[in-house]
MDAnalysis code that builds the backbone (N, CA, C; Angstrom):
import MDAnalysis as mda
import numpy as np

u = mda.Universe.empty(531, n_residues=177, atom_resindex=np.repeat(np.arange(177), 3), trajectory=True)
u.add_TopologyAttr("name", ["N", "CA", "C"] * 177)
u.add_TopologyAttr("resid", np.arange(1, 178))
u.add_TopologyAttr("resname", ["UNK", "UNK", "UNK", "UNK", "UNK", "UNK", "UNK", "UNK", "UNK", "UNK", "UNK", "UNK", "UNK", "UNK", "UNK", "UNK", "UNK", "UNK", "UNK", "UNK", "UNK", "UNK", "UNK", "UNK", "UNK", "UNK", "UNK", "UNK", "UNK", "UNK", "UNK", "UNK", "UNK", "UNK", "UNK", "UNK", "UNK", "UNK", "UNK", "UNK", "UNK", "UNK", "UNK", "UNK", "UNK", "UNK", "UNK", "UNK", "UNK", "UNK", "UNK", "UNK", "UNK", "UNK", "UNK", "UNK", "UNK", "UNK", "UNK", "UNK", "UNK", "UNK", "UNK", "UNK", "UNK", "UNK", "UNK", "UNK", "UNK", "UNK", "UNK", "UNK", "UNK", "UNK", "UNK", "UNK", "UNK", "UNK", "UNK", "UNK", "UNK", "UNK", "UNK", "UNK", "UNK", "UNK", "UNK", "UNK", "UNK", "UNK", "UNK", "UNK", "UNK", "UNK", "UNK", "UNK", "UNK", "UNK", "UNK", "UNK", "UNK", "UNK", "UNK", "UNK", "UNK", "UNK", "UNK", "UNK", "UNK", "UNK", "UNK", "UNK", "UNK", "UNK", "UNK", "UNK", "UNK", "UNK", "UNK", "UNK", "UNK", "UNK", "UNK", "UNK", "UNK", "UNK", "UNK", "UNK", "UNK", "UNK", "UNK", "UNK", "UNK", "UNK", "UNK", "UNK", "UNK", "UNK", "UNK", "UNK", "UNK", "UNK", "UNK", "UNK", "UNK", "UNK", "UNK", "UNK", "UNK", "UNK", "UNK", "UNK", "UNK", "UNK", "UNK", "UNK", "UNK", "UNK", "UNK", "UNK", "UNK", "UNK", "UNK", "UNK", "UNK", "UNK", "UNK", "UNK", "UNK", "UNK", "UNK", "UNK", "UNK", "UNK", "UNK", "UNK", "UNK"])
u.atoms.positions = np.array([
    [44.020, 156.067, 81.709],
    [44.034, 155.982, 83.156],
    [44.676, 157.215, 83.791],
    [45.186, 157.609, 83.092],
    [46.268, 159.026, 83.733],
    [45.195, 159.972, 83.994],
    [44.142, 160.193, 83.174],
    [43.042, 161.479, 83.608],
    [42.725, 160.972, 85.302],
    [42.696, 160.303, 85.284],
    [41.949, 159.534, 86.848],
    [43.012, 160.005, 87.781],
    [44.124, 160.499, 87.589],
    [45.239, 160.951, 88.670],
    [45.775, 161.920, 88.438],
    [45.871, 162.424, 87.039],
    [46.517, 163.764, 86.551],
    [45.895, 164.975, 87.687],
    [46.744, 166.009, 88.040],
    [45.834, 166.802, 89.064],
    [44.736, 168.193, 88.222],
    [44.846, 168.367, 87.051],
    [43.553, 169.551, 86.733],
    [42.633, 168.594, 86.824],
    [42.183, 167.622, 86.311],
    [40.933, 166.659, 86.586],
    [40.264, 167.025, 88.195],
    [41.025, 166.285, 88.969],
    [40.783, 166.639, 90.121],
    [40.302, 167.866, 90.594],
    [40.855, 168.620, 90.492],
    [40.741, 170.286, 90.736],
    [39.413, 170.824, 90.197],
    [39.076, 170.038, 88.590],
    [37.761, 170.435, 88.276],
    [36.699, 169.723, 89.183],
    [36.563, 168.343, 89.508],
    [36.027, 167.547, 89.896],
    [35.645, 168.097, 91.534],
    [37.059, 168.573, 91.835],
    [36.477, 169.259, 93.505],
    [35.506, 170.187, 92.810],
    [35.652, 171.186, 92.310],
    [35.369, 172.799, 92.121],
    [33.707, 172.248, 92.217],
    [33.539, 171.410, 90.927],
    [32.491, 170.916, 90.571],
    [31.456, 170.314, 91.697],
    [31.905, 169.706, 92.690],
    [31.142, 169.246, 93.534],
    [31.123, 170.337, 94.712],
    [32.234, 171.450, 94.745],
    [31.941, 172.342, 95.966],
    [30.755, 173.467, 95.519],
    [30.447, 173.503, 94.066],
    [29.514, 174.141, 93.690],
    [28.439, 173.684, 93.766],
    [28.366, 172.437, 93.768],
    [26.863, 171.470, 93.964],
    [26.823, 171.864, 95.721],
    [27.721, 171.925, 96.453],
    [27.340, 171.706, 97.762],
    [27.037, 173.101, 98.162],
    [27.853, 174.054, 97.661],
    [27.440, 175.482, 98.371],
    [26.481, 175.931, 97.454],
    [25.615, 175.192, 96.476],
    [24.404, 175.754, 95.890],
    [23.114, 175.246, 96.397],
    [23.009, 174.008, 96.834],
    [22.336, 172.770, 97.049],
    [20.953, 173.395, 98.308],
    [21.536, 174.063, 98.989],
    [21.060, 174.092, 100.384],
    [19.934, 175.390, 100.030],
    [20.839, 176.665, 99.534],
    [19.743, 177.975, 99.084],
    [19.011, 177.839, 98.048],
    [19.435, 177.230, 96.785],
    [18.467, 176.177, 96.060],
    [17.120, 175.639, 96.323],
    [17.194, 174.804, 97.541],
    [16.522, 174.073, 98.035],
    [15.180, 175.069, 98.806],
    [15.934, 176.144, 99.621],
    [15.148, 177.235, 100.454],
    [14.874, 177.853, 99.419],
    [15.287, 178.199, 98.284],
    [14.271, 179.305, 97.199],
    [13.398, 178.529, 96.550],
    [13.321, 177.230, 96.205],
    [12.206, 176.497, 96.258],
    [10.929, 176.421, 96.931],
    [11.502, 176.416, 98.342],
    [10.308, 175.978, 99.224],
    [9.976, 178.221, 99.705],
    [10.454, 178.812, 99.508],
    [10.146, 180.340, 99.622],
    [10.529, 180.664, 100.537],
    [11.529, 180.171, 101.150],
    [12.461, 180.955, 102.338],
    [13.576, 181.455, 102.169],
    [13.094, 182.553, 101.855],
    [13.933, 183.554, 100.509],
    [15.271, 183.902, 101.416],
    [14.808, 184.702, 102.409],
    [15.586, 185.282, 104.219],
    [16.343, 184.468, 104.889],
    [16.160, 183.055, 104.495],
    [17.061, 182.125, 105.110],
    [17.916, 181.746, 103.796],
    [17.475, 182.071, 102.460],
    [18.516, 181.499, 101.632],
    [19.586, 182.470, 101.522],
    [19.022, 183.915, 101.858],
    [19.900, 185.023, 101.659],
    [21.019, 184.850, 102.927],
    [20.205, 184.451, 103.580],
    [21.259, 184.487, 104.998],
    [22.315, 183.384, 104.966],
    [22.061, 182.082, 104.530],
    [22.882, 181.131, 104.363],
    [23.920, 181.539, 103.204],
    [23.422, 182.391, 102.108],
    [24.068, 182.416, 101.459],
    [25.353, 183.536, 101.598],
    [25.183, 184.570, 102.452],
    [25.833, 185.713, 102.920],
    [27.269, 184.778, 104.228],
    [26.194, 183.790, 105.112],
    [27.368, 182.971, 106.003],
    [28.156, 182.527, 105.256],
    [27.721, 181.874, 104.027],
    [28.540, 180.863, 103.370],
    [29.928, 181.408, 102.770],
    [29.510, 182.966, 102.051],
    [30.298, 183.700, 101.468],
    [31.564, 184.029, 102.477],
    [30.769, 184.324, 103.683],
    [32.307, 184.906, 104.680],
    [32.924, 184.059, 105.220],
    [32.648, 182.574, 105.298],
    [33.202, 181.993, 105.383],
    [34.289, 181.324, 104.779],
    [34.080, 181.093, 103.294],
    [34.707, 180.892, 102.495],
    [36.106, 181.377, 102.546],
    [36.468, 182.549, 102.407],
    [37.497, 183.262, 102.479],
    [38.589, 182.431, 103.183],
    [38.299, 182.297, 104.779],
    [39.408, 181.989, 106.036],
    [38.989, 180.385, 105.340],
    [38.417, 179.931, 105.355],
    [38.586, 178.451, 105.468],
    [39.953, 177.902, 104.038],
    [39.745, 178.905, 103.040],
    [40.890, 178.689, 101.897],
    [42.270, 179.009, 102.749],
    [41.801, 180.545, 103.182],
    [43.062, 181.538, 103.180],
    [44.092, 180.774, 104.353],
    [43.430, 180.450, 105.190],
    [44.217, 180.130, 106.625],
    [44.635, 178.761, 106.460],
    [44.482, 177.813, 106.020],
    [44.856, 176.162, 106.064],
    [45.918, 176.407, 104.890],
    [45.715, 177.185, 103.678],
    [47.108, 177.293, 102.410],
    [48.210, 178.264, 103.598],
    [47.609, 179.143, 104.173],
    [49.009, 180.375, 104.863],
    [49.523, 178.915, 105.355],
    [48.674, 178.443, 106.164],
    [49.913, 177.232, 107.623],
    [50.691, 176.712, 106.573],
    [50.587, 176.457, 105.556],
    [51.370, 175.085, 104.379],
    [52.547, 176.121, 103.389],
    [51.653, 176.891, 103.542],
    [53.170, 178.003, 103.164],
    [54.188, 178.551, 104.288],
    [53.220, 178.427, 105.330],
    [54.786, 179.053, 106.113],
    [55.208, 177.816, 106.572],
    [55.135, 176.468, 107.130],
    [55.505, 175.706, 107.254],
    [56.889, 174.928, 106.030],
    [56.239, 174.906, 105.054],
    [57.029, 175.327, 103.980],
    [58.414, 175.925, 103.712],
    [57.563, 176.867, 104.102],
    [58.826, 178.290, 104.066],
    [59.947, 178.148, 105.657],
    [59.353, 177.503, 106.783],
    [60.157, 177.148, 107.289],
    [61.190, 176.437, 107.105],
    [60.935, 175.185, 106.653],
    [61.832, 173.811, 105.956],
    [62.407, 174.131, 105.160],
    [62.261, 175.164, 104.341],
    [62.997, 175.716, 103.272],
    [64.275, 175.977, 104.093],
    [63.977, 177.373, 104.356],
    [64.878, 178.097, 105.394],
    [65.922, 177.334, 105.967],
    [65.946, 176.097, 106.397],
    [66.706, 175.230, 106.325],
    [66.981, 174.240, 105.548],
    [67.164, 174.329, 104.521],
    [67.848, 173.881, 103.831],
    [67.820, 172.327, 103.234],
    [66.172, 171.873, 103.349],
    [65.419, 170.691, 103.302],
    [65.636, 170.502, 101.691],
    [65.394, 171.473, 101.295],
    [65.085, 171.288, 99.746],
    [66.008, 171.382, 99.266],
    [66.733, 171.434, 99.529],
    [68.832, 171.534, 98.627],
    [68.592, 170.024, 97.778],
    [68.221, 168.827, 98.523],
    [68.609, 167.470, 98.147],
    [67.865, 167.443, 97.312],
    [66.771, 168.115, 97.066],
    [65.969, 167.892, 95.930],
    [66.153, 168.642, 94.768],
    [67.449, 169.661, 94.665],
    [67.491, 170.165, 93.688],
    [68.894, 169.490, 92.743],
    [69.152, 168.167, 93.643],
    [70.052, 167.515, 92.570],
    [69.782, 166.281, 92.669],
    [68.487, 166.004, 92.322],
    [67.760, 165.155, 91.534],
    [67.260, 164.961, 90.227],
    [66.984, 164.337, 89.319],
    [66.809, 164.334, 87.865],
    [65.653, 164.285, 87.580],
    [64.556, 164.639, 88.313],
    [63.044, 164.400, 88.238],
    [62.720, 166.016, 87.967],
    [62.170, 166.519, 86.806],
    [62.444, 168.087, 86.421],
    [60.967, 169.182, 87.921],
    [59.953, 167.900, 87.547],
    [59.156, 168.552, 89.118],
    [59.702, 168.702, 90.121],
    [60.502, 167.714, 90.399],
    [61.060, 168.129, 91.822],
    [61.723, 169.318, 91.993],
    [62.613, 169.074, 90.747],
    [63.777, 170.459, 90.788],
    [62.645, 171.759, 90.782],
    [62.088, 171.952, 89.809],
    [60.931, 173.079, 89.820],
    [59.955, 173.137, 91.091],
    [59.633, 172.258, 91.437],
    [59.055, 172.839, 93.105],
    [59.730, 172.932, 94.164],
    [60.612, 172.736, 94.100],
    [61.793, 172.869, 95.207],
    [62.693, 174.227, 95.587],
    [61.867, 174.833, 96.129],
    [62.526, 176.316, 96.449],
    [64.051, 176.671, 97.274],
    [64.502, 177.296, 96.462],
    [65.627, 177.457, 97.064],
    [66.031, 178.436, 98.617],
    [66.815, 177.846, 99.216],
    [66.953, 178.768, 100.582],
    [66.982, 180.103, 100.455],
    [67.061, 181.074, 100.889],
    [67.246, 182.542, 101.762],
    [68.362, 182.591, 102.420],
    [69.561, 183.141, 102.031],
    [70.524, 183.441, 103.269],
    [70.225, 184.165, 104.054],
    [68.913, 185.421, 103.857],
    [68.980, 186.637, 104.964],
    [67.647, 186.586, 105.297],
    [67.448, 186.323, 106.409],
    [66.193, 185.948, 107.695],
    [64.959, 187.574, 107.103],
    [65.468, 188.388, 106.725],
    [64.771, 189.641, 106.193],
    [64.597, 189.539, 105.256],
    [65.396, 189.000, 104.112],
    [64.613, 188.751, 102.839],
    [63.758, 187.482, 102.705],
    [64.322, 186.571, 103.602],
    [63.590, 185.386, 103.648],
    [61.424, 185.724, 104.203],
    [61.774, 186.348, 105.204],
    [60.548, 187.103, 105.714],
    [59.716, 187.734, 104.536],
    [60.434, 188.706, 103.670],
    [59.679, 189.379, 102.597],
    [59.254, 188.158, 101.688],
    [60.342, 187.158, 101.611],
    [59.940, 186.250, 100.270],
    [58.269, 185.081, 100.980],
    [58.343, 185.233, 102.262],
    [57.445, 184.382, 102.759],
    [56.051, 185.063, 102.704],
    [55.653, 186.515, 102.700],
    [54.625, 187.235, 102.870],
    [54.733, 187.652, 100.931],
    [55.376, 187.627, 100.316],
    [55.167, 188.145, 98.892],
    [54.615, 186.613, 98.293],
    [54.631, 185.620, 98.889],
    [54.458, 183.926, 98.239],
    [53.223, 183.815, 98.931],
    [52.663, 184.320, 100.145],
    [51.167, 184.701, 100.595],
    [50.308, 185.241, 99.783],
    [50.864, 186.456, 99.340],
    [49.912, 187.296, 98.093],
    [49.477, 186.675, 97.017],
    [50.557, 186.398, 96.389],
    [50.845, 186.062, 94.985],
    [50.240, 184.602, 95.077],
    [49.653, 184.154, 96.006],
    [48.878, 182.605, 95.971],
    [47.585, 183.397, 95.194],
    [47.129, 184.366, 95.768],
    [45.819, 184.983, 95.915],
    [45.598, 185.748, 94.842],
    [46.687, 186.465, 94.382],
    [47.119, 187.625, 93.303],
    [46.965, 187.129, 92.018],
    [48.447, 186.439, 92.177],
    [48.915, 185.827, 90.769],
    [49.325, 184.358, 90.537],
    [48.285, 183.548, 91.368],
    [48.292, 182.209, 91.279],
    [50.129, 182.166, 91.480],
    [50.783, 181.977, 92.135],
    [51.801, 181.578, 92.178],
    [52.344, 181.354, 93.841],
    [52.548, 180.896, 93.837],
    [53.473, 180.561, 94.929],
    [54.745, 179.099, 94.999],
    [55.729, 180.141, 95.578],
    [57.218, 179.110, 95.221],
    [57.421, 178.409, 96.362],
    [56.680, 178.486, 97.143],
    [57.183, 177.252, 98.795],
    [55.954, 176.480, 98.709],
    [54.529, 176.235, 98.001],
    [53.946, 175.340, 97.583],
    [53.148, 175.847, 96.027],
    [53.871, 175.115, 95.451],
    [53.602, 175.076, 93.578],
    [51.914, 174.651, 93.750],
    [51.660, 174.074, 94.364],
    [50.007, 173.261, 93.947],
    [48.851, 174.116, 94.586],
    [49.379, 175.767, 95.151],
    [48.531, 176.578, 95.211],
    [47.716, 176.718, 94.291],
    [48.301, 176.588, 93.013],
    [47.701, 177.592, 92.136],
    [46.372, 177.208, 92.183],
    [46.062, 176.425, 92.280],
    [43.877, 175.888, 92.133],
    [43.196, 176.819, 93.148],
    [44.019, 177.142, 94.084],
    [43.061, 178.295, 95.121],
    [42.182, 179.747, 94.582],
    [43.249, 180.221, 93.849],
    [42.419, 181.737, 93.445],
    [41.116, 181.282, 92.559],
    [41.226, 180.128, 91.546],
    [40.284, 179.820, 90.537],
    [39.011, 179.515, 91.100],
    [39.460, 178.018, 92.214],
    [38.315, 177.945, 93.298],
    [37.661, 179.259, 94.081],
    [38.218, 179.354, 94.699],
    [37.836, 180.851, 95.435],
    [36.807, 181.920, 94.616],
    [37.324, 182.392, 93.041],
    [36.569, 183.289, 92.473],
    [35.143, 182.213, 91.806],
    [35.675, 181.085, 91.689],
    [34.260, 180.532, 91.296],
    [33.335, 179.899, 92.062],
    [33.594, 179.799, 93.583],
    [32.712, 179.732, 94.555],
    [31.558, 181.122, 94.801],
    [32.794, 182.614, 94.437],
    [31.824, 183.397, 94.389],
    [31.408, 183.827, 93.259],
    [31.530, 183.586, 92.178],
    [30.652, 183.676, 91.077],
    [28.951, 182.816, 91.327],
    [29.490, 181.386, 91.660],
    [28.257, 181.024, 92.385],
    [27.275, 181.624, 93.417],
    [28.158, 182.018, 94.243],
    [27.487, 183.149, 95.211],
    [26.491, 184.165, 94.634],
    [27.144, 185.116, 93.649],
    [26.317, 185.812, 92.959],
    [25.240, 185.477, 91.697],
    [25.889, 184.166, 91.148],
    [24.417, 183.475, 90.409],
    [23.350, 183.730, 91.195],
    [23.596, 182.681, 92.260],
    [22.325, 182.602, 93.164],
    [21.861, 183.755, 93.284],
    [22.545, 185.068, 93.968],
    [21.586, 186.063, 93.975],
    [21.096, 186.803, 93.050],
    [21.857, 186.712, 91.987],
    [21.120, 186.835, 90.999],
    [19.515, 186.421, 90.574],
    [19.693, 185.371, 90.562],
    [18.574, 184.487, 89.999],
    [17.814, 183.428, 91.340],
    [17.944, 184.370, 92.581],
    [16.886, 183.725, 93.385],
    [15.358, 183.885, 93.516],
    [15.042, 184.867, 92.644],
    [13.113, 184.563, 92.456],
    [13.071, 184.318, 90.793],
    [13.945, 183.559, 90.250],
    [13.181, 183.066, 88.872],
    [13.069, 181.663, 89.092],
    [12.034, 181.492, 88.146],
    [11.710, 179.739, 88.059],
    [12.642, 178.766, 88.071],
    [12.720, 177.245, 88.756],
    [13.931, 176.635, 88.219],
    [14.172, 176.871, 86.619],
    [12.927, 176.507, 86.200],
    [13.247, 176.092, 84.338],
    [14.339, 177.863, 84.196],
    [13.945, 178.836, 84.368],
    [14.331, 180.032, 84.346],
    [16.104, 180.016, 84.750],
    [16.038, 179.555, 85.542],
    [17.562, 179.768, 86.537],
    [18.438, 178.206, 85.452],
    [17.665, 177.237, 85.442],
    [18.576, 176.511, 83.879],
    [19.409, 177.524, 83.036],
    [17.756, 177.966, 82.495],
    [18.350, 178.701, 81.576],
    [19.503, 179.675, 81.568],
    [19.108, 180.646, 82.295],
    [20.753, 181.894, 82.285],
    [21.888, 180.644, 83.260],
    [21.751, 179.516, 83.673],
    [22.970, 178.947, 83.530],
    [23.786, 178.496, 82.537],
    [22.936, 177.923, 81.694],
    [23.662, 177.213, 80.239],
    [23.982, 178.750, 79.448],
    [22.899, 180.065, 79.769],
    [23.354, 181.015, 79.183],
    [25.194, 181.976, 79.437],
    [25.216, 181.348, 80.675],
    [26.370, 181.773, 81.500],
    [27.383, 180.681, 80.650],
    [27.182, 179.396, 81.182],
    [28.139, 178.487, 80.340],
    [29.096, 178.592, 79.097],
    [27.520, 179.090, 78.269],
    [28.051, 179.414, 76.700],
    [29.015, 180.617, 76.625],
    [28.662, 181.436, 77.451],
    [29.196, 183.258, 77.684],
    [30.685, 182.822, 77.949],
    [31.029, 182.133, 78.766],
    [32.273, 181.714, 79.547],
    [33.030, 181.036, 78.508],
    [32.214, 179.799, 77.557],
    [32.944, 178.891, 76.848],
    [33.486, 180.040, 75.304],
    [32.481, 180.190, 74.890],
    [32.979, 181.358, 73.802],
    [34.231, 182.341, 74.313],
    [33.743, 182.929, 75.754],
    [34.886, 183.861, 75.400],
    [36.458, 182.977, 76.115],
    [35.979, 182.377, 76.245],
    [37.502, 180.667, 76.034],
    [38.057, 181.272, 77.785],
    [37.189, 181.805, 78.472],
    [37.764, 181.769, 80.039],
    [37.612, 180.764, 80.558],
    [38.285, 179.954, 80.771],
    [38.409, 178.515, 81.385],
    [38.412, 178.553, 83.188],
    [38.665, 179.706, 83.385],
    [38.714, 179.824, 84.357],
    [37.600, 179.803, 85.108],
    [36.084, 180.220, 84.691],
    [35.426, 180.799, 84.646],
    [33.857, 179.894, 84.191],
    [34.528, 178.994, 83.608],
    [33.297, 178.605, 82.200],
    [32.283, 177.581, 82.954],
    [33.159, 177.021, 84.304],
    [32.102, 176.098, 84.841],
    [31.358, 176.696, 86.071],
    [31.470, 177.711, 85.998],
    [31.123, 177.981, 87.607],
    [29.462, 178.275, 87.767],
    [28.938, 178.519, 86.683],
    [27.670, 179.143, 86.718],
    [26.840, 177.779, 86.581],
    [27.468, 176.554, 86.220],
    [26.483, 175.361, 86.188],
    [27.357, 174.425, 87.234],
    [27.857, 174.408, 87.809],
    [28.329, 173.768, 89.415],
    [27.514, 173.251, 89.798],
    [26.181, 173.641, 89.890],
    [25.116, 173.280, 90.695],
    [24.158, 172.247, 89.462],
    [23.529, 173.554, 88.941],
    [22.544, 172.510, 87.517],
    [21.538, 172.295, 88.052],
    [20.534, 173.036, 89.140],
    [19.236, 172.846, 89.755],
    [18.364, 172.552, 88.946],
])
């Protein structure tokens, strides 16, 4: 029962269905030969992507990083629950380093999967690069046959699973047209 709540499950399970949804639609238009509208949907979709991650994680980090700043999270670091203590960032005495530590925990969501004023970033960069890996399947392989576009998916699959990038390994069959 724990897979059903553990959070990488989840995380795959979104990824997995945001790839069915941002494939589903240009899919559908390279089927029917509206090549110009799949390119175009698929170009909106891409720039969109970006702000819709980037801007809803910044508000939850600086919000975050506010409550920090005062001193919210002290009570949680003398608690006996070892997550808590580990996500529970410690204050800033100096409003200037506090500032640097709030814009270096921005990056490093994006960078180096990390961020210390919300720990459960880390699924963003993975999502993010495998939304556009999808992106570029598709253009890749928007005038081959479905049976065709199967194929260099499971070919992608295998490429990903061999070279043990996990990061990586589901993104090219997200969809599965």
């Amino acid at each position: 029962m724990r897979v059903f709540v553990q959070g990488r499950i989840g995380v795959s399970i979104f990824a997995l269905v945001t790839g069915y949804v941002c494939a589903l639609k240009p899919i559908k238009q390279f089927r029917a030969g509206q090549m110009d509208a799949a390119f175009s949907g698929i170009a909106k979709s891409a720039f969109r992507r970006t702000p819709r991650l980037f801007l809803p994680t910044t508000i939850a980090t600086v919000i975050s990083w506010f409550i920090c700043q005062f001193g919210v999270f002290q009570i949680a670091n003398h608690s006996e629950g070892w997550w808590i203590n580990y996500s529970s960032p410690d204050m800033t005495p100096y409003i200037g380093q506090a500032i640097a530590n709030l814009f270096l925990n921005i990056i490093t969501t994006w960078s180096k999967i990390w961020n210390a004023y919300d720990i459960n970033q880390w699924t963003l960069q993975p999502l993010l690069k495998g939304a556009f890996w999808v992106y570029v399947f598709l253009l890749a392989t928007a005038y081959l046959a479905p049976r065709f576009r199967m194929m260099a998916s499971i070919g992608m699959f295998l490429y990903f699973y061999v070279s043990n990038d996990r990061t990586y390994f589901l993104a090219p069959i997200l969809y599965v047209a």
